[in-house]
C-alpha positions as CSV (number, residue, x, y, z in Angstrom):
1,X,89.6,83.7,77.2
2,X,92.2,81.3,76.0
3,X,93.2,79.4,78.9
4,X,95.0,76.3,76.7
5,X,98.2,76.0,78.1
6,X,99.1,72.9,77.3
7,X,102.3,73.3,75.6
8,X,104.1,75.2,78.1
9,X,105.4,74.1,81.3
10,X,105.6,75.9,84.9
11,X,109.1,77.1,86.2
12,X,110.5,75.2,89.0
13,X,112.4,77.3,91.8
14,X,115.9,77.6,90.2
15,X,117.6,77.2,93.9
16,X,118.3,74.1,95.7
17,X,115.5,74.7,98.5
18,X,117.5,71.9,100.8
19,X,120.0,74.8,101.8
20,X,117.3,77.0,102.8
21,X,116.2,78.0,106.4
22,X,114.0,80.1,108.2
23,X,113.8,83.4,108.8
24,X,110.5,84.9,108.8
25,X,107.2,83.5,109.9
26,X,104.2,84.7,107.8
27,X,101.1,84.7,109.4
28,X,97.7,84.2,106.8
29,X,98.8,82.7,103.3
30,X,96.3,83.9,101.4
31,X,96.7,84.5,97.6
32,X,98.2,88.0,97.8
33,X,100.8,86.7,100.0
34,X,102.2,84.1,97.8
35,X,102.1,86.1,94.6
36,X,103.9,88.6,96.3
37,X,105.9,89.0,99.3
38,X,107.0,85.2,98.1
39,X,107.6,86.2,95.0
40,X,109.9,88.6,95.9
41,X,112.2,85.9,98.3
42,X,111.7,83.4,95.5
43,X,113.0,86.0,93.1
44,X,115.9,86.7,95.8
45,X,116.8,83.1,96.3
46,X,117.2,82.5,92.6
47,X,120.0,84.7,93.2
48,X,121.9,82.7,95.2
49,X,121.2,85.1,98.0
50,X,119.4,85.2,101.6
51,X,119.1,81.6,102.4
52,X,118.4,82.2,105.4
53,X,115.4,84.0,104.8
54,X,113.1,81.2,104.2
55,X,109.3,81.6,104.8
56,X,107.3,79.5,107.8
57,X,103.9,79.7,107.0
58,X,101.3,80.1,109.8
59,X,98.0,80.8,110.6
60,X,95.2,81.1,113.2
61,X,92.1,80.5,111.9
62,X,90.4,77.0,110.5
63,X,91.0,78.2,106.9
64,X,94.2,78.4,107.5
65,X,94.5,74.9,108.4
66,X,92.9,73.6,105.5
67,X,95.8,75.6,103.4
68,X,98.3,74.3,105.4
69,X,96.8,70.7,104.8
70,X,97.1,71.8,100.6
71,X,100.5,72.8,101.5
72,X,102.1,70.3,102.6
73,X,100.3,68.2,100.8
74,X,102.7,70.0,97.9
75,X,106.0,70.4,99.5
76,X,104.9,73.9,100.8
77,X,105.4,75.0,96.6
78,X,102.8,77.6,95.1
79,X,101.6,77.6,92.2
80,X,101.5,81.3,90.1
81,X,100.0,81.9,87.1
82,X,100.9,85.6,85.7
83,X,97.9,86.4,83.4
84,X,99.8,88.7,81.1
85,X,97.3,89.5,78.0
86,X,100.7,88.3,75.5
87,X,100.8,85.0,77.0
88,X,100.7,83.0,80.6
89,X,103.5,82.5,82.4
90,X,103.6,79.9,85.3
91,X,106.0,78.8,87.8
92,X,106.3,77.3,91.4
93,X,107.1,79.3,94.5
94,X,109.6,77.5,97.0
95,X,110.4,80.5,99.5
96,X,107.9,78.6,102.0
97,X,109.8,75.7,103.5
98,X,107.5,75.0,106.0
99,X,103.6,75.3,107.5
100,X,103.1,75.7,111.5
101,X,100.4,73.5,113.0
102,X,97.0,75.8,113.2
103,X,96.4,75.5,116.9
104,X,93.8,77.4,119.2
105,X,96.5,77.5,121.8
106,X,98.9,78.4,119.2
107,X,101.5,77.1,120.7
108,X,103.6,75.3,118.1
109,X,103.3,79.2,116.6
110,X,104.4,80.6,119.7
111,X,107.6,78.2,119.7
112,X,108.7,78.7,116.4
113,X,108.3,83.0,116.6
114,X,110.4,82.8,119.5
115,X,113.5,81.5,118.1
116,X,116.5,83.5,117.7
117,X,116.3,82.9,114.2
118,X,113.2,84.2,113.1
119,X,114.3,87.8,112.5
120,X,110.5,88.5,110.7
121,X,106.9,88.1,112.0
122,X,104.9,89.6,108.5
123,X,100.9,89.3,108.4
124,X,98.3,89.3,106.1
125,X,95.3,89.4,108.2
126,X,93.2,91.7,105.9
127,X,91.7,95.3,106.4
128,X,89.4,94.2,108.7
129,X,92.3,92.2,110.6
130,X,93.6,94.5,113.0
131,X,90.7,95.1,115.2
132,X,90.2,99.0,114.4
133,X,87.4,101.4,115.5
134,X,86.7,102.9,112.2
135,X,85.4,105.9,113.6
136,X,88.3,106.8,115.3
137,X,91.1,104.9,113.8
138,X,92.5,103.7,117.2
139,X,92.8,99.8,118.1
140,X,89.2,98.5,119.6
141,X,90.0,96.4,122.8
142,X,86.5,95.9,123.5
143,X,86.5,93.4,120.1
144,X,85.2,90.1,121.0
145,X,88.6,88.3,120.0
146,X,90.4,90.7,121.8
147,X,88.4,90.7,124.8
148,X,88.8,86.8,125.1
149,X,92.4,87.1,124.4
150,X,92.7,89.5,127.3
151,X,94.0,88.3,130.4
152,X,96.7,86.1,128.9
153,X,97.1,86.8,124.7
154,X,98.1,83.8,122.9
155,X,95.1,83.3,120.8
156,X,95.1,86.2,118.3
157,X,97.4,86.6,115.8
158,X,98.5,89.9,118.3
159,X,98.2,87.5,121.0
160,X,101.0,84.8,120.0
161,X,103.4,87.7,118.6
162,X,102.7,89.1,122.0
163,X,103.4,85.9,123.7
164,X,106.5,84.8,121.8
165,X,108.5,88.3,121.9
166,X,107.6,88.1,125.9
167,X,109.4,84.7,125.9
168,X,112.1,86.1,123.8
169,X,112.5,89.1,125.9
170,X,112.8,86.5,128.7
171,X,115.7,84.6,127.6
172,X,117.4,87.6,126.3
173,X,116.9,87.1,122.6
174,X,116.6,90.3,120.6
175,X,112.7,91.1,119.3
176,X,112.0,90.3,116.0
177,X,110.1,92.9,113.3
178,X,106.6,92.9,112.8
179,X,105.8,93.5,109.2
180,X,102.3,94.2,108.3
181,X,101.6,93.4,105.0
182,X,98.2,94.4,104.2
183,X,96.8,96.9,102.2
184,X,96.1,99.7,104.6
185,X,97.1,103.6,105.2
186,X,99.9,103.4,108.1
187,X,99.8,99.5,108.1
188,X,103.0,99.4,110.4
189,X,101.3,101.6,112.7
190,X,98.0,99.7,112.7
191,X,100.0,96.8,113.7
192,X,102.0,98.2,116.5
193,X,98.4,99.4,117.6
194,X,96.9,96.6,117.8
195,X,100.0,94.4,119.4
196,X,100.6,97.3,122.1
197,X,97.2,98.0,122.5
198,X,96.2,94.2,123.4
199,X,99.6,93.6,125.0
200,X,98.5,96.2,127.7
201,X,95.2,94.8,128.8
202,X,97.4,92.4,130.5
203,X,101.2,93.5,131.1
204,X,101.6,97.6,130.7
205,X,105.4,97.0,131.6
206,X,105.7,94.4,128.4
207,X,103.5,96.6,126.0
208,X,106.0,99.5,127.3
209,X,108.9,97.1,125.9
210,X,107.2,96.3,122.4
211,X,106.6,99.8,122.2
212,X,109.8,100.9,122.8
213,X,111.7,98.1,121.0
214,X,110.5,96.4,118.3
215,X,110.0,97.7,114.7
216,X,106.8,97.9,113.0
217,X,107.8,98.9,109.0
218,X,105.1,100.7,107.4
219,X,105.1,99.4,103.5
220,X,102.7,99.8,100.6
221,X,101.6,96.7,98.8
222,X,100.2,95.6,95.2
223,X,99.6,93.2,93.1
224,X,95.7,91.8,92.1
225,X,95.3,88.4,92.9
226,X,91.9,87.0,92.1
227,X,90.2,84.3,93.9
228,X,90.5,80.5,93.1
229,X,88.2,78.9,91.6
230,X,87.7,76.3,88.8
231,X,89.0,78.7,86.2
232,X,92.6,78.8,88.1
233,X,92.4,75.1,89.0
234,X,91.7,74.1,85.4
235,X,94.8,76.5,83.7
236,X,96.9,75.3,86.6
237,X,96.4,71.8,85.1
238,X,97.3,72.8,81.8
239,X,100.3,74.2,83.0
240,X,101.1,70.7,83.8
241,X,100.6,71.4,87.6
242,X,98.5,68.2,88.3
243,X,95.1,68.8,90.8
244,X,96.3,71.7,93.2
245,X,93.9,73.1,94.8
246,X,95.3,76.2,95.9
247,X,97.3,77.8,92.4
248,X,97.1,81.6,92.8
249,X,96.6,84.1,89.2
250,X,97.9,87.6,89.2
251,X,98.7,90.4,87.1
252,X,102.0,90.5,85.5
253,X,102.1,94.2,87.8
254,X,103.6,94.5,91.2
255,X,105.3,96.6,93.7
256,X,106.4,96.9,97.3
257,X,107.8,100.2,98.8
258,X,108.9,99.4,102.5
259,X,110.3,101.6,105.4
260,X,113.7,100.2,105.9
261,X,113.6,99.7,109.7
262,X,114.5,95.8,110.3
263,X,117.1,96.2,113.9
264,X,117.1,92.6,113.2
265,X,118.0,92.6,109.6
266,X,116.1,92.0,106.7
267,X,116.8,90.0,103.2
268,X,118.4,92.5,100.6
269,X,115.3,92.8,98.4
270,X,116.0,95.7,96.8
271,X,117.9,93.5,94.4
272,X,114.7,92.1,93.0
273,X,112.5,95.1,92.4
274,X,111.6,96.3,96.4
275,X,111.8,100.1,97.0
276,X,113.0,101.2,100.1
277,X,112.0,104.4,101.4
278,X,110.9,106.8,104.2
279,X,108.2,108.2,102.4
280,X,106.2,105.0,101.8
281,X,103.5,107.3,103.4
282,X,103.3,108.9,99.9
283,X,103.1,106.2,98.3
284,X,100.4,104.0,99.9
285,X,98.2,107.2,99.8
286,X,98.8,107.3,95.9
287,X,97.6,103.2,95.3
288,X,94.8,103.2,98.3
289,X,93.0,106.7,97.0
290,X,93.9,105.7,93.1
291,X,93.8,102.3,93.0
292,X,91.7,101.0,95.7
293,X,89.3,103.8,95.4
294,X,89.1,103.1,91.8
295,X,88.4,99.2,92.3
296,X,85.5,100.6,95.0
297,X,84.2,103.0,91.6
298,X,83.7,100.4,89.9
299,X,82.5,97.6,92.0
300,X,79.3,98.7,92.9
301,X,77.7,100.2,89.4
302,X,79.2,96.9,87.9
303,X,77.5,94.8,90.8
304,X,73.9,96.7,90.1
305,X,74.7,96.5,86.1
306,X,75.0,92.7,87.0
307,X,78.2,92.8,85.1
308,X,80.9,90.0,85.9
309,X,84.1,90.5,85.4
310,X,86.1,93.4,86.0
311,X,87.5,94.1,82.7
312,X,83.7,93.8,81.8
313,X,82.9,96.8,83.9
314,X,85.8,98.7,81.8
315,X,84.5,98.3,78.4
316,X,81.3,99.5,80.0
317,X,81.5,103.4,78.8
318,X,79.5,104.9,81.4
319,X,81.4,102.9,84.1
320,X,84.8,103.6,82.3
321,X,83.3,107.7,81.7
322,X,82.5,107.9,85.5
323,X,86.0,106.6,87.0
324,X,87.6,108.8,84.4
325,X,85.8,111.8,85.9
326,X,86.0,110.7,89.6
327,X,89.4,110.0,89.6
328,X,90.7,113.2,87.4
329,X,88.7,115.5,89.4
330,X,87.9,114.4,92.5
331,X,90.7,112.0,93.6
332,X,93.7,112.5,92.0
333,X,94.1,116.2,93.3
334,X,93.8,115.0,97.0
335,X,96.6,112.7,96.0
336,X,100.1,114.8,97.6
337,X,103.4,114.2,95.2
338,X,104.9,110.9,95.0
339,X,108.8,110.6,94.8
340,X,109.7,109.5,91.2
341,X,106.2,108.8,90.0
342,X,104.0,110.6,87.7
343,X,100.3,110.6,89.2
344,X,98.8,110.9,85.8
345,X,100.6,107.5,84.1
346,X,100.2,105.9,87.2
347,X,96.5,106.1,87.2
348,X,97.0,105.0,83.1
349,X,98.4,102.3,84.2
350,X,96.0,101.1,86.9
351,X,93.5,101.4,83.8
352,X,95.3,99.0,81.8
353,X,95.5,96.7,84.8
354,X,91.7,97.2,85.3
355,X,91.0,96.3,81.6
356,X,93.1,93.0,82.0
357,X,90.6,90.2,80.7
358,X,93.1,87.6,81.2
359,X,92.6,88.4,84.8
360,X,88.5,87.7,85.0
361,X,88.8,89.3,88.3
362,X,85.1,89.4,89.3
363,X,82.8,92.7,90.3
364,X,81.4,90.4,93.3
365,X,85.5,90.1,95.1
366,X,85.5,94.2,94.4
367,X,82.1,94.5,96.3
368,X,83.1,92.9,98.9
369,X,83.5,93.9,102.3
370,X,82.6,97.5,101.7
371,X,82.0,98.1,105.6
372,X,85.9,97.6,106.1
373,X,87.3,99.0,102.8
374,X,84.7,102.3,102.1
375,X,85.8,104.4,105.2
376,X,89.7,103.4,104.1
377,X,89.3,104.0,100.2
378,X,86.8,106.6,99.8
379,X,85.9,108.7,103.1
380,X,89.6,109.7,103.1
381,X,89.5,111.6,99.7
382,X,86.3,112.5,100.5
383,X,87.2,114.3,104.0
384,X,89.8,115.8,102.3
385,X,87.3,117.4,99.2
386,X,85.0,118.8,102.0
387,X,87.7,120.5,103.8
388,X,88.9,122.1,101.4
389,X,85.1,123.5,100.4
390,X,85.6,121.4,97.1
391,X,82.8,119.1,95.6
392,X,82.4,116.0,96.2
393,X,79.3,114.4,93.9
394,X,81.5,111.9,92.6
395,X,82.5,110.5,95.7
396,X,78.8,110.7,97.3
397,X,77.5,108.8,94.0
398,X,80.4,105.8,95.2
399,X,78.4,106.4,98.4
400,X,75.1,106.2,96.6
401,X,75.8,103.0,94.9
402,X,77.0,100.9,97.8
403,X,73.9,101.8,99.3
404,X,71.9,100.8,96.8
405,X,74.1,97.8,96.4
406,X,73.7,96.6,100.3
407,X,69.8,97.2,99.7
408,X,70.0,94.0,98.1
409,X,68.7,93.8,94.4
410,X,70.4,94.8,90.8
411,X,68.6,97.3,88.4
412,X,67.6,94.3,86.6
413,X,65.8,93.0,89.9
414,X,68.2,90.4,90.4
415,X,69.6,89.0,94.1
416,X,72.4,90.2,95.3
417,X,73.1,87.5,97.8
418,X,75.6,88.5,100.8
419,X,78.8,89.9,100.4
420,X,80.1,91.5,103.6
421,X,80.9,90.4,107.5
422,X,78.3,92.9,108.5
423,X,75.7,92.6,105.8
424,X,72.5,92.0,107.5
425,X,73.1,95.7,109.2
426,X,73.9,96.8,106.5
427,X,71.1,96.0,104.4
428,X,68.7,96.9,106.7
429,X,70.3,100.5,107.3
430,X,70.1,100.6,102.9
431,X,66.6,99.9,103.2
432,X,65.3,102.3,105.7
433,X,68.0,104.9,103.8
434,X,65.8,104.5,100.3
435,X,63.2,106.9,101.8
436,X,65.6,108.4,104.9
437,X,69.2,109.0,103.4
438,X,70.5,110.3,106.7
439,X,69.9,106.9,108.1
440,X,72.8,105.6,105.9
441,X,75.3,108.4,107.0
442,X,74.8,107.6,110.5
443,X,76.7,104.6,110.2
444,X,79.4,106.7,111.9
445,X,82.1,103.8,112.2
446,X,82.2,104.5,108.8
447,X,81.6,108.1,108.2
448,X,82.5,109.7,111.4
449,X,81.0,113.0,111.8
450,X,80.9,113.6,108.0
451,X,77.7,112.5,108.6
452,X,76.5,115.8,110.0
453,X,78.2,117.9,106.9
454,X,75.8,119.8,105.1
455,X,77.4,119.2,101.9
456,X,77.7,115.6,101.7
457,X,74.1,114.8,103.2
458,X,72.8,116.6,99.9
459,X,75.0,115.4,97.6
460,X,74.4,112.2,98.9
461,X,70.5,112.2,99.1
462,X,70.3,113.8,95.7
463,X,72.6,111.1,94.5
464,X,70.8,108.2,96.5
465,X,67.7,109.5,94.8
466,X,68.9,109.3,91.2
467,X,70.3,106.1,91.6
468,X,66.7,104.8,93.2
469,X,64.9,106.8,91.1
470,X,66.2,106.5,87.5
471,X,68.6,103.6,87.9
472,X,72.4,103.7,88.2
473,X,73.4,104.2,84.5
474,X,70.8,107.1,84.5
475,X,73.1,108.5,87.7
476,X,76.2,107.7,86.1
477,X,75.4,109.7,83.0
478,X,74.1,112.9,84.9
479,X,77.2,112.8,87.0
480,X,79.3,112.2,84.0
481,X,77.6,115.2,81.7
């Protein structure tokens, strides 16, 4: 990969980000985040419009200090590196004006959400962020943060957004909207779940009010962001943008669909590229089934083929041959219309952004986390299959591999060192499910009570067995034909 970009020099914002002030406060400014939601307001400011939407960064975990440390260490300006395949683009990202002090009181964060002129709280917190049974969906108070941040919620994310809209409500300031964000089904409903939800362990009369008043927008999300590393540290130094340690890489692709419900008022970001709509539902059905169950495809064959990189995995033709299949037979027709969007060229087009080698996007990032992203990606479509008395081998042999995966070694005997929160569980469950496959279904936080459905339990033990048996590409060509 040619990553000489020495004779080209990164964008500056073209705005004068003196003028700017706040208006949201982002919570977790991670890579998505600043190659896309402050994209978009960077985009918007170079307008000359919504000043007054400026970004306060924030954050409630030690990571999150260290970021804010790089930060401000830079002005608060990002540095984004579009990998397009015809040639690198970079620029620098000023919608952030500002990084909260990460405190385990969180008080300085409490302060600043509950001034009138922060009309946005957005998050991303991750999938696994929001504190969710995944057997049932429904916010988890008996969470270990949760249960600590109880009695008088300030810690938590939930917890200081609970604690600053009960200050606003206080001194009569209207509540500001909670935008999630992250890349889950129903994120504006996750959110409201978990703030309502840990809002009345404490105060049922305030988690009445936040339930009653203040807006939760659900909104699909996308963009691939790889994680930093040396690679993006070095081309952000060609770019001429000296020893950051933070610069974020990304596609050239993104998108945001958003409910527009903002009672407090929002930037106009639909004059840089944001869809607004009511049926965002559709939407983030279509990209978490086709696109995030297609990253999930082909994580775990590429992790036991001890392939690297993502676009790697692509040019693999059994890897290729079997998301082909999966996807045109098995998830795509679970996949309800979209409003203006053709189901078949968008899944072309998440192929093309799979096959991206600018990107180097690694198998390892896609593998990770399965316990939080498997029963969101691929039990959905797979609920749906058995429902409808359709098959569902493809989606078993996803199952089959991510078992095999968590058990620990490649094909080629290789370590596969940990790569999930919950990984020791995990990897003993795999184990004991080489010679009992039930024992893997009964994870039921992440299959529910598929686990007792006669058609997956053989699909997925004749799968499991294949895959143990033969090896994975043997499994991916008999599934293939």
């Amino acid at each position: 990969m040619n990553m000489n970009a020495s004779s080209q020099t990164a964008k500056l914002p073209a705005y004068d980000r003196s003028k700017l002030t706040p208006g949201i406060v982002h919570i977790g400014l991670g890579n998505f985040h600043r190659a896309h939601m402050a994209v978009y307001l960077d985009d918007l400011f170079a307008l000359g419009l919504a000043h007054d939407w400026a970004i306060l960064g924030a954050g409630v975990r030690e990571g999150d200090a260290r970021m804010r440390d790089a930060m401000l260490a830079q002005d608060c300006l990002s540095s984004i590196i579009e990998l397009d395949p015809k040639g690198k683009s970079a620029r620098r990202i000023g919608a952030m004006i500002g990084f909260i002090e990460v405190q385990p009181d969180n008080a300085t964060l409490i302060a600043a959400m509950a001034k009138p002129e922060i009309r946005i709280v957005s998050l991303t917190v991750t999938e696994g962020g929001y504190f969710i049974d995944p057997a049932t969906g429904a916010f988890d108070p008996t969470a270990p943060d949760i249960a600590a941040d109880a009695a008088n919620p300030h810690r938590t994310a939930f917890g200081a957004i609970i604690a600053a809209l009960k200050a606003r409500r206080a001194a009569g300031i209207a509540p500001f909207t909670v935008m999630s964000c992250d890349n889950l089904p129903g994120n504006g409903h996750v959110a409201q779940a978990a703030v309502v939800g840990l809002a009345r362990l404490s105060d049922p009369a305030l988690a009445d009010w936040i339930d009653a008043t203040v807006a939760f927008p659900n909104g699909m999300v996308d963009r691939i962001t790889p994680a930093t590393g040396p690679r993006e540290r070095s081309m952000a130094a060609a770019f001429g943008l000296g020893d950051d340690p933070v610069p974020v890489t990304c596609e050239p692709f993104r998108q945001w669909v958003v409910e527009d419900n903002f009672p407090a008022g929002r930037p106009p970001l639909e004059r840089v590229g944001v869809t607004f709509s009511n049926d965002v539902h559709a939407y983030e059905a279509m990209k978490i089934r086709i696109l995030n169950g297609g990253h999930a495809t082909i994580a775990y064959p590429g992790g036991l083929l001890d392939i690297e990189y993502v676009h790697e995995a692509m040019a693999h033709p059994l890897i290729l041959g079997f998301l082909n299949k999966l996807e045109t037979t098995e998830i795509i027709p679970t996949v309800a219309p979209v409003p203006n969007t053709n189901l078949v060229d968008y899944y072309a087009k998440i192929v093309e952004r799979f096959s991206n080698p600018e990107v180097a996007d690694t198998e390892r990032r896609l593998c990770l986390d399965g316990s939080n992203r498997q029963p969101k990606f691929i039990v959905p479509p797979l609920r749906d299959r058995l429902a409808a008395g359709q098959s569902c081998d493809g989606l078993a042999l996803v199952s089959a591999l991510w078992c095999r995966y968590c058990n620990g070694l490649s094909d080629k005997g290789t370590a596969i060192e940990p790569n999930d929160p919950n990984w020791d569980a995990l990897q003993a469950t795999a184990k004991l499910a080489q010679k009992n496959p039930q024992a893997w279904l009964d994870q039921r936080t992440i299959y529910g009570d598929l686990a007792d459905n006669p058609v997956f339990q053989t699909a997925f033990a004749t799968q499991l067995a294949r895959v143990r048996d033969e090896g994975c590409e043997a499994a991916l060509r008999a599934y293939i034909g």
